[in-house]
N, CA, C and O atoms as CSV, one atom per row, in Angstrom:
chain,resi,resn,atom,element,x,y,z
A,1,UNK,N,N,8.493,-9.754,25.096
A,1,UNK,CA,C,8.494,-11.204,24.999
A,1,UNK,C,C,9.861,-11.692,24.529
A,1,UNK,O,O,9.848,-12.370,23.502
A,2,UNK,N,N,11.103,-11.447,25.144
A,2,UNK,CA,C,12.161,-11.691,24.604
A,2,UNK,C,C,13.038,-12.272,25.504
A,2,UNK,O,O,14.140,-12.661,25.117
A,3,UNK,N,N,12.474,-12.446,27.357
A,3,UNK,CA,C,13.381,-13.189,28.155
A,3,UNK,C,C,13.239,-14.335,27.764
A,3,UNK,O,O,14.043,-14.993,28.424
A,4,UNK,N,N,12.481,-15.266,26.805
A,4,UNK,CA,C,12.583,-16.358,26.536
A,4,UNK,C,C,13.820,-17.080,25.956
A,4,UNK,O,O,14.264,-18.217,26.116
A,5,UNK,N,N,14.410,-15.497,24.867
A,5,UNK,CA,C,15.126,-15.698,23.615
A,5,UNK,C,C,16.496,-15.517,24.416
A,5,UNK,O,O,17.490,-15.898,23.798
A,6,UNK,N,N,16.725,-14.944,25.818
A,6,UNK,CA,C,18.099,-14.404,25.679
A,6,UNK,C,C,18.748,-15.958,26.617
A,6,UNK,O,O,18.065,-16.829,27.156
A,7,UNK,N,N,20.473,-15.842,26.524
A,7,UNK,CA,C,21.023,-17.908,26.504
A,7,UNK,C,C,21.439,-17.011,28.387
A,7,UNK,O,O,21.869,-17.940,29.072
A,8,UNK,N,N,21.435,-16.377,28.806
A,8,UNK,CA,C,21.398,-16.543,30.382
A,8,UNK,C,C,20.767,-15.421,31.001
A,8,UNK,O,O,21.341,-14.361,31.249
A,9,UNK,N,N,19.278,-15.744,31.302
A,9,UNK,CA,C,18.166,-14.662,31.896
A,9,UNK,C,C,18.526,-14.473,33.073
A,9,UNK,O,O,18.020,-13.462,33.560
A,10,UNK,N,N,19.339,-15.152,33.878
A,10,UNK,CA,C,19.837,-14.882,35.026
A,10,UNK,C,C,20.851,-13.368,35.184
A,10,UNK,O,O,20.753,-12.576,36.121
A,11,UNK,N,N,21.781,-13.245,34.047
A,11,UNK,CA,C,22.589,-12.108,33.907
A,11,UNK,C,C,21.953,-10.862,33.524
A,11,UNK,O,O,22.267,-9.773,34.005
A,12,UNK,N,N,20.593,-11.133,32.200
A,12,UNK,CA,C,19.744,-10.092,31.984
A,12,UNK,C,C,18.828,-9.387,32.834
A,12,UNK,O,O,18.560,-8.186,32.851
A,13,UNK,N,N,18.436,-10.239,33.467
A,13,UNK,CA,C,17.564,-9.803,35.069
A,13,UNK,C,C,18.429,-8.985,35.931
A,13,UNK,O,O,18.123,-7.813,36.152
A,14,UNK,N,N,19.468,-9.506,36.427
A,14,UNK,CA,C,20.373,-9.139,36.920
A,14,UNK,C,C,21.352,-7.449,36.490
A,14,UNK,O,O,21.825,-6.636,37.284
A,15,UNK,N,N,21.360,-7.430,35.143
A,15,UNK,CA,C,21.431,-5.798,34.828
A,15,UNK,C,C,20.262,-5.202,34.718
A,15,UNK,O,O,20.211,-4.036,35.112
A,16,UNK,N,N,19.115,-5.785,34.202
A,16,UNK,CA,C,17.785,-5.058,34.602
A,16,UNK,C,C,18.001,-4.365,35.808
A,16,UNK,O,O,18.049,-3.138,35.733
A,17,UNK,N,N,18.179,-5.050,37.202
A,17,UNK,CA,C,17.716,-4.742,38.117
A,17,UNK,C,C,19.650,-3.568,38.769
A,17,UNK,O,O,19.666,-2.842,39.763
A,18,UNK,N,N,20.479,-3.725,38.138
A,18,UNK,CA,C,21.756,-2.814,38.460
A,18,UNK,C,C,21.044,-1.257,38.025
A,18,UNK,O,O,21.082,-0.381,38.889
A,19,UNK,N,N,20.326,-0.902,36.518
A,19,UNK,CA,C,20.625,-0.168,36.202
A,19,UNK,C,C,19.420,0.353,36.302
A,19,UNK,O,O,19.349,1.398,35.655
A,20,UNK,N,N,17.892,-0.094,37.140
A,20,UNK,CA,C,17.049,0.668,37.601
A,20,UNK,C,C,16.954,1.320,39.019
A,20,UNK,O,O,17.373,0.794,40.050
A,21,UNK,N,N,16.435,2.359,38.940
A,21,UNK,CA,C,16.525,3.331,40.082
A,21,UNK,C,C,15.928,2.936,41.026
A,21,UNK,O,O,14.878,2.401,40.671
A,22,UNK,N,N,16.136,2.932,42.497
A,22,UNK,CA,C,15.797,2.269,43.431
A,22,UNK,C,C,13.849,2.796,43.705
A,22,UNK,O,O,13.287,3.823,43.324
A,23,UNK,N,N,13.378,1.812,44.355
A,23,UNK,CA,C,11.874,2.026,44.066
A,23,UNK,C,C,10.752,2.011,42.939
A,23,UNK,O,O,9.538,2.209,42.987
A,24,UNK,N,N,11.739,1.659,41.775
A,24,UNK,CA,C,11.779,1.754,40.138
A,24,UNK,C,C,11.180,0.367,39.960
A,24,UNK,O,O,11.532,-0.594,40.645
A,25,UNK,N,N,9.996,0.298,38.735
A,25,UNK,CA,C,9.734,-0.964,38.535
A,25,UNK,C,C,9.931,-1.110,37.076
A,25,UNK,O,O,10.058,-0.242,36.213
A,26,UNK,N,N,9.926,-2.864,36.960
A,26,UNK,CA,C,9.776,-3.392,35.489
A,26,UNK,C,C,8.850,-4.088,35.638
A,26,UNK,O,O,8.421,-4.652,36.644
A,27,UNK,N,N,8.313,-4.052,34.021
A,27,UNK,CA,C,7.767,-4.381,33.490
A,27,UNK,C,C,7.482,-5.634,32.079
A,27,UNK,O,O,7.004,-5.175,31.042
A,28,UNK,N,N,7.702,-6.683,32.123
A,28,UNK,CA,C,7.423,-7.421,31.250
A,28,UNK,C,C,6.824,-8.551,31.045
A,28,UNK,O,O,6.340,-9.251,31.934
A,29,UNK,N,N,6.823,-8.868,29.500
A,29,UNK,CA,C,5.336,-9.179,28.941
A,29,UNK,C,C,6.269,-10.740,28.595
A,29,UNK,O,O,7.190,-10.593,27.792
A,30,UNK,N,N,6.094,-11.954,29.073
A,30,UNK,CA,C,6.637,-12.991,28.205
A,30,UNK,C,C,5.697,-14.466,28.200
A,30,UNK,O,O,4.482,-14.370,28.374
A,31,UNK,N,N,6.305,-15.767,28.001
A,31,UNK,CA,C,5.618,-16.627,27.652
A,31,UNK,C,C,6.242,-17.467,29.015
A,31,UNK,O,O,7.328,-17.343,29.581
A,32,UNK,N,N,4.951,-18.480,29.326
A,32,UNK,CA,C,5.069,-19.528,30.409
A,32,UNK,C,C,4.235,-20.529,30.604
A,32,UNK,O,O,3.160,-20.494,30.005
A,33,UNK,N,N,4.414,-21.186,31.123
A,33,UNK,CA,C,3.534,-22.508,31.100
A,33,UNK,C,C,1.981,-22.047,31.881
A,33,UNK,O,O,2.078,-21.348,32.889
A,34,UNK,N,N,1.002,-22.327,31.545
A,34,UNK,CA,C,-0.319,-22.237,32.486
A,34,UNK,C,C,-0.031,-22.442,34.003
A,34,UNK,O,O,0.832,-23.117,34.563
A,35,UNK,N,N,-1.025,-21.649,34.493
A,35,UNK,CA,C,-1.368,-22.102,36.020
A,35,UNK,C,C,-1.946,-23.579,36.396
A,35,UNK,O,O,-1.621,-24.574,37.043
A,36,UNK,N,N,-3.165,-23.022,35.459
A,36,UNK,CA,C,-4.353,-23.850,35.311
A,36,UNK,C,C,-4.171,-24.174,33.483
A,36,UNK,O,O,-4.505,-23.370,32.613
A,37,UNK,N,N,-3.680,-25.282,33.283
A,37,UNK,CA,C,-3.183,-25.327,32.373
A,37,UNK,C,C,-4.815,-26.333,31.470
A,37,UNK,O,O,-5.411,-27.373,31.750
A,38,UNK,N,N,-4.931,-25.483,30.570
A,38,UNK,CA,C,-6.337,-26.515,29.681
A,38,UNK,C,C,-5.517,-26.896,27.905
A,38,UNK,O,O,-4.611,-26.461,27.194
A,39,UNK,N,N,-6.525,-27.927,27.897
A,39,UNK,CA,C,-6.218,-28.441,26.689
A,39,UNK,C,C,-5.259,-27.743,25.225
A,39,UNK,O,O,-4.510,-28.289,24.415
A,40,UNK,N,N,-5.776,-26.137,25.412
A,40,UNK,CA,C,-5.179,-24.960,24.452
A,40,UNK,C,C,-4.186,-24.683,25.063
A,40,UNK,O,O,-3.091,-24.753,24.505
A,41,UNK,N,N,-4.296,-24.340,26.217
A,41,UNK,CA,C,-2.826,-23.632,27.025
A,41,UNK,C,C,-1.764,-24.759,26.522
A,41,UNK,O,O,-0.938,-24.251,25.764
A,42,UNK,N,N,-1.618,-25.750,26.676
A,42,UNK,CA,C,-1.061,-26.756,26.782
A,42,UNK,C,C,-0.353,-27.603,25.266
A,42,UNK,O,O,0.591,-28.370,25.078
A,43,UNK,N,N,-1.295,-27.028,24.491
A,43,UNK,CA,C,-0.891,-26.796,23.223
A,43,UNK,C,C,-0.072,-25.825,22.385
A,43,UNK,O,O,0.789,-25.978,21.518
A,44,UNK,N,N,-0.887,-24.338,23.188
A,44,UNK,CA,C,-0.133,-23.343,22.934
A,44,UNK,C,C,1.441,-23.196,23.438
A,44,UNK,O,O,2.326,-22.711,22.732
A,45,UNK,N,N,1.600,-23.607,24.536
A,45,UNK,CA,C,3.089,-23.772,25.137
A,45,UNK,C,C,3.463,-24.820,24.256
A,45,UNK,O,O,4.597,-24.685,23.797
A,46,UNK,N,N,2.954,-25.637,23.956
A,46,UNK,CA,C,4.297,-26.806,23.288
A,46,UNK,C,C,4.853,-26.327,22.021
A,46,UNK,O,O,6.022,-26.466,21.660
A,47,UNK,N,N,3.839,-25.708,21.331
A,47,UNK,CA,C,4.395,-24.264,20.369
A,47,UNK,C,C,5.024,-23.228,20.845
A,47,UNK,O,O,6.100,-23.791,20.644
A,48,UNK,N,N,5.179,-22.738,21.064
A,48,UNK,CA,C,6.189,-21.974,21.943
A,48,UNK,C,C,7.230,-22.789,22.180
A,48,UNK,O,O,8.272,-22.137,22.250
A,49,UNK,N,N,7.364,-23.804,22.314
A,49,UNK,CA,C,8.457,-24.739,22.920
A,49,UNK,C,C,9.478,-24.964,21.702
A,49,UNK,O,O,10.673,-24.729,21.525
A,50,UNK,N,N,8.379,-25.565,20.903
A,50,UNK,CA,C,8.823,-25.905,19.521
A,50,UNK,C,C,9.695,-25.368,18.605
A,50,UNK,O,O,10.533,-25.943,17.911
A,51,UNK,N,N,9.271,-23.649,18.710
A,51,UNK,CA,C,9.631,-22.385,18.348
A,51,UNK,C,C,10.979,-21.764,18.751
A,51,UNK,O,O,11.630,-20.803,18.340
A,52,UNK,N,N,11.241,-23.227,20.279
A,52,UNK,CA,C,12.734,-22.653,20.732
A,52,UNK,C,C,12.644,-21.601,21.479
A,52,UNK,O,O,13.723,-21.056,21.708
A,53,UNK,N,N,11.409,-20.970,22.093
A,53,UNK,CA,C,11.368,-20.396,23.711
A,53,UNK,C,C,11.910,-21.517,24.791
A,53,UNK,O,O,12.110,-22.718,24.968
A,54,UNK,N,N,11.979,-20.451,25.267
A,54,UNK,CA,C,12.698,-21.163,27.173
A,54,UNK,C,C,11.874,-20.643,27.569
A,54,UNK,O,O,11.485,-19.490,27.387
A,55,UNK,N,N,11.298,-21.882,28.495
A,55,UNK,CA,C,10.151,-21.110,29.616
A,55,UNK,C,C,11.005,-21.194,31.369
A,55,UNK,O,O,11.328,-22.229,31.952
A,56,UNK,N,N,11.130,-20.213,31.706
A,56,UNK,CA,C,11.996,-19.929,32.855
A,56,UNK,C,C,11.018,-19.878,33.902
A,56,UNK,O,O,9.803,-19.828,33.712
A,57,UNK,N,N,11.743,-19.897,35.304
A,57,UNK,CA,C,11.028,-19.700,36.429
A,57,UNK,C,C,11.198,-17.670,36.390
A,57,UNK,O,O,12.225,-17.017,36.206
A,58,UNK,N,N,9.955,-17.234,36.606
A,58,UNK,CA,C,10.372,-15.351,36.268
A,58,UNK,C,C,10.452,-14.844,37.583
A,58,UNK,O,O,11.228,-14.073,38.146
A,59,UNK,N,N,9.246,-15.604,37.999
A,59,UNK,CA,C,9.109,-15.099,39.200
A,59,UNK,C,C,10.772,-15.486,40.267
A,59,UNK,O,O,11.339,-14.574,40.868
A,60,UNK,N,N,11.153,-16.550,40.290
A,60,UNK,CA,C,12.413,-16.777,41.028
A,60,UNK,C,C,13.481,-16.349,40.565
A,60,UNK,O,O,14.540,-16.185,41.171
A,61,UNK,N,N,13.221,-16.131,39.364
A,61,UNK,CA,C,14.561,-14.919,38.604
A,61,UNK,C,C,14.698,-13.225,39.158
A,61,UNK,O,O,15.662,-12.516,39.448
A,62,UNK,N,N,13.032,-12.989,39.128
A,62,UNK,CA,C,13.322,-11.880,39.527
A,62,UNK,C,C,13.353,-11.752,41.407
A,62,UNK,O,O,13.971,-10.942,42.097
A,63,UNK,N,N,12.814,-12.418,41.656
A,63,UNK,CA,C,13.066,-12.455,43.435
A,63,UNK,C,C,14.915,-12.940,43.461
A,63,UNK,O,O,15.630,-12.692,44.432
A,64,UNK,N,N,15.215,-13.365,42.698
A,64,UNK,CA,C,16.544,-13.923,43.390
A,64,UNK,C,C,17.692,-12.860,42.933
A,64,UNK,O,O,18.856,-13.152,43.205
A,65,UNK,N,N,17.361,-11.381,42.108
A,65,UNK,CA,C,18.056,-10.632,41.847
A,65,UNK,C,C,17.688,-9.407,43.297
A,65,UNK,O,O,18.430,-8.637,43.907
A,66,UNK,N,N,16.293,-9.697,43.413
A,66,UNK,CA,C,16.191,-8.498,44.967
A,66,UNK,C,C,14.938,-7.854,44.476
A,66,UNK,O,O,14.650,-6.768,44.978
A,67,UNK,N,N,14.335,-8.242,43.782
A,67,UNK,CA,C,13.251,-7.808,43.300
A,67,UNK,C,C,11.996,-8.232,44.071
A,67,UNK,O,O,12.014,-9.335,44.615
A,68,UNK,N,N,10.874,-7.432,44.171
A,68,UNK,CA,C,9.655,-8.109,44.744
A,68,UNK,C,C,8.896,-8.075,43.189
A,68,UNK,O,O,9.190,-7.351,42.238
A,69,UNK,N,N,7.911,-9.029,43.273
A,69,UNK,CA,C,7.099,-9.304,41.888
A,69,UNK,C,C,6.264,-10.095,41.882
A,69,UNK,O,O,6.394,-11.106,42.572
A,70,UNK,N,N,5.121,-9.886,41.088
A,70,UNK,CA,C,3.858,-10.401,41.194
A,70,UNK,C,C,3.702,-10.939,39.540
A,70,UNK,O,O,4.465,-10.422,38.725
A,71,UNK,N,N,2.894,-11.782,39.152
A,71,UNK,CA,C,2.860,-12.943,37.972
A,71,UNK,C,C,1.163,-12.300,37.837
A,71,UNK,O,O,0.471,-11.953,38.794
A,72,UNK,N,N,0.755,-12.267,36.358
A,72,UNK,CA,C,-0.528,-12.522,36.340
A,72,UNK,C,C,-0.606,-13.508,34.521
A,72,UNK,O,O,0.251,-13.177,33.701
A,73,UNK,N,N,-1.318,-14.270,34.241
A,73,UNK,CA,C,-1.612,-14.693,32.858
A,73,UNK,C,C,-2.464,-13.456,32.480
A,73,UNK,O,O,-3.305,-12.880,33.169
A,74,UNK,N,N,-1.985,-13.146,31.042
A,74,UNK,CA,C,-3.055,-11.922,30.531
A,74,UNK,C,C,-3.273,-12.590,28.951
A,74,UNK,O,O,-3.484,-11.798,28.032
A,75,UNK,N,N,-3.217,-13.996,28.679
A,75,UNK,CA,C,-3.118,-14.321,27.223
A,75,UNK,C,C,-3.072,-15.706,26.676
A,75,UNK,O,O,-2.284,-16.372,27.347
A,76,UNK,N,N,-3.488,-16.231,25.941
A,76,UNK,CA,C,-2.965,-17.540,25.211
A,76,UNK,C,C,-3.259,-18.351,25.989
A,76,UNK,O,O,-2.473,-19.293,25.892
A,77,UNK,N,N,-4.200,-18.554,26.956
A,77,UNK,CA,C,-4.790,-19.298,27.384
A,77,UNK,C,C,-3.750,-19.555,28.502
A,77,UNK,O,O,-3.187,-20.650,28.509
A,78,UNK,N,N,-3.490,-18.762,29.316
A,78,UNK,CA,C,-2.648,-18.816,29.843
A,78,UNK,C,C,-1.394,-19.219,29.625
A,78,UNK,O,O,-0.825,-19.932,30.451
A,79,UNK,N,N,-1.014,-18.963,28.899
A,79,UNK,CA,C,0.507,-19.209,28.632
A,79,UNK,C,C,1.864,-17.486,28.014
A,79,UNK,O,O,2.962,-17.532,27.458
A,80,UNK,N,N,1.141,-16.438,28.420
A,80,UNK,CA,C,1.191,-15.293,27.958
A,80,UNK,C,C,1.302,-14.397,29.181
A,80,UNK,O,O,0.319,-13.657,29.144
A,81,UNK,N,N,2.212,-14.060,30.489
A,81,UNK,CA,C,2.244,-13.733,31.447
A,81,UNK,C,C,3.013,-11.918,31.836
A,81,UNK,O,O,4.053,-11.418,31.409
A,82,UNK,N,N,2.259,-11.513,32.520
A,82,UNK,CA,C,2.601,-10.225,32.729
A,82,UNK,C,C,3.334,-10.147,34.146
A,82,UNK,O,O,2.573,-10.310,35.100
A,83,UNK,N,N,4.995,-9.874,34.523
A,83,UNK,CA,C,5.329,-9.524,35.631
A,83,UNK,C,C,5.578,-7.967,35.542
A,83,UNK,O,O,5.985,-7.148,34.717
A,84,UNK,N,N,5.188,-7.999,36.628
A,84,UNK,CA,C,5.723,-6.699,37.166
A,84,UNK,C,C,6.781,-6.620,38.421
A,84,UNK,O,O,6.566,-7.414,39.337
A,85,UNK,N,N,7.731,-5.872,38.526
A,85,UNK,CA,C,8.599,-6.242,39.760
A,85,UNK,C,C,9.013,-4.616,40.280
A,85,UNK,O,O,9.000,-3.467,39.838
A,86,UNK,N,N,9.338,-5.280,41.376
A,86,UNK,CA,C,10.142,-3.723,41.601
A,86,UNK,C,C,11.396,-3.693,42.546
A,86,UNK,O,O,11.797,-4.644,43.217
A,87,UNK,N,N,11.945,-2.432,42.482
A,87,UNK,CA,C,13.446,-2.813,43.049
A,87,UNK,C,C,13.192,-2.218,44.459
A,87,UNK,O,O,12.383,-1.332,44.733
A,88,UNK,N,N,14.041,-2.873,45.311
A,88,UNK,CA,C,14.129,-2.011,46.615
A,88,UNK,C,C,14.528,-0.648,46.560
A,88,UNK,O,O,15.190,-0.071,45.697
A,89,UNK,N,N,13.800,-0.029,48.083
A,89,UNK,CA,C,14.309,1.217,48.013
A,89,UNK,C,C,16.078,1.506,47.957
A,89,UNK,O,O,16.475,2.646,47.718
A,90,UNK,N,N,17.006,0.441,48.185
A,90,UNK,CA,C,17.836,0.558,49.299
A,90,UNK,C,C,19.348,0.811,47.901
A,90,UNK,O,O,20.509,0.989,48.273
């Protein structure tokens, strides 16, 4: 839960994805706004907000480094998201 904290996730993604082995996946656990956003979710993110997280686009971070990746909420009423990505073979 720390791509929130770092000041350009674009560069961190971006060596993520230099220094894993091709076919190689990541894994991480961070914070985001609801899908389906309810009364708690919606609360819970503005805490988080408050707290001075950045809620980023992950999914277009990690597609726009070459990554394929899938999003699921696993938490906090949705606001607690699990990607997984992976690098090309190539």
């Amino acid at each position: 839960m720390a791509m929130s904290a770092y000041p350009d996730g674009m560069a961190a993604i971006g060596e993520m994805y230099r220094v894993l082995h091709p076919l190689g996946r990541l894994v991480l656990i961070d914070v985001n706004h609801p899908v389906k956003p309810t009364l708690a979710g919606r609360l819970i993110a503005w805490g988080w907000r408050a707290a001075g997280d950045v809620f980023r686009d992950m999914g277009g971070l990690l597609e726009s480094t070459g990554f394929t990746s899938e999003t699921s909420e696993i938490g906090g009423y949705g606001t607690v998201h699990l990607y997984v990505a992976e690098k090309s073979g190539t």
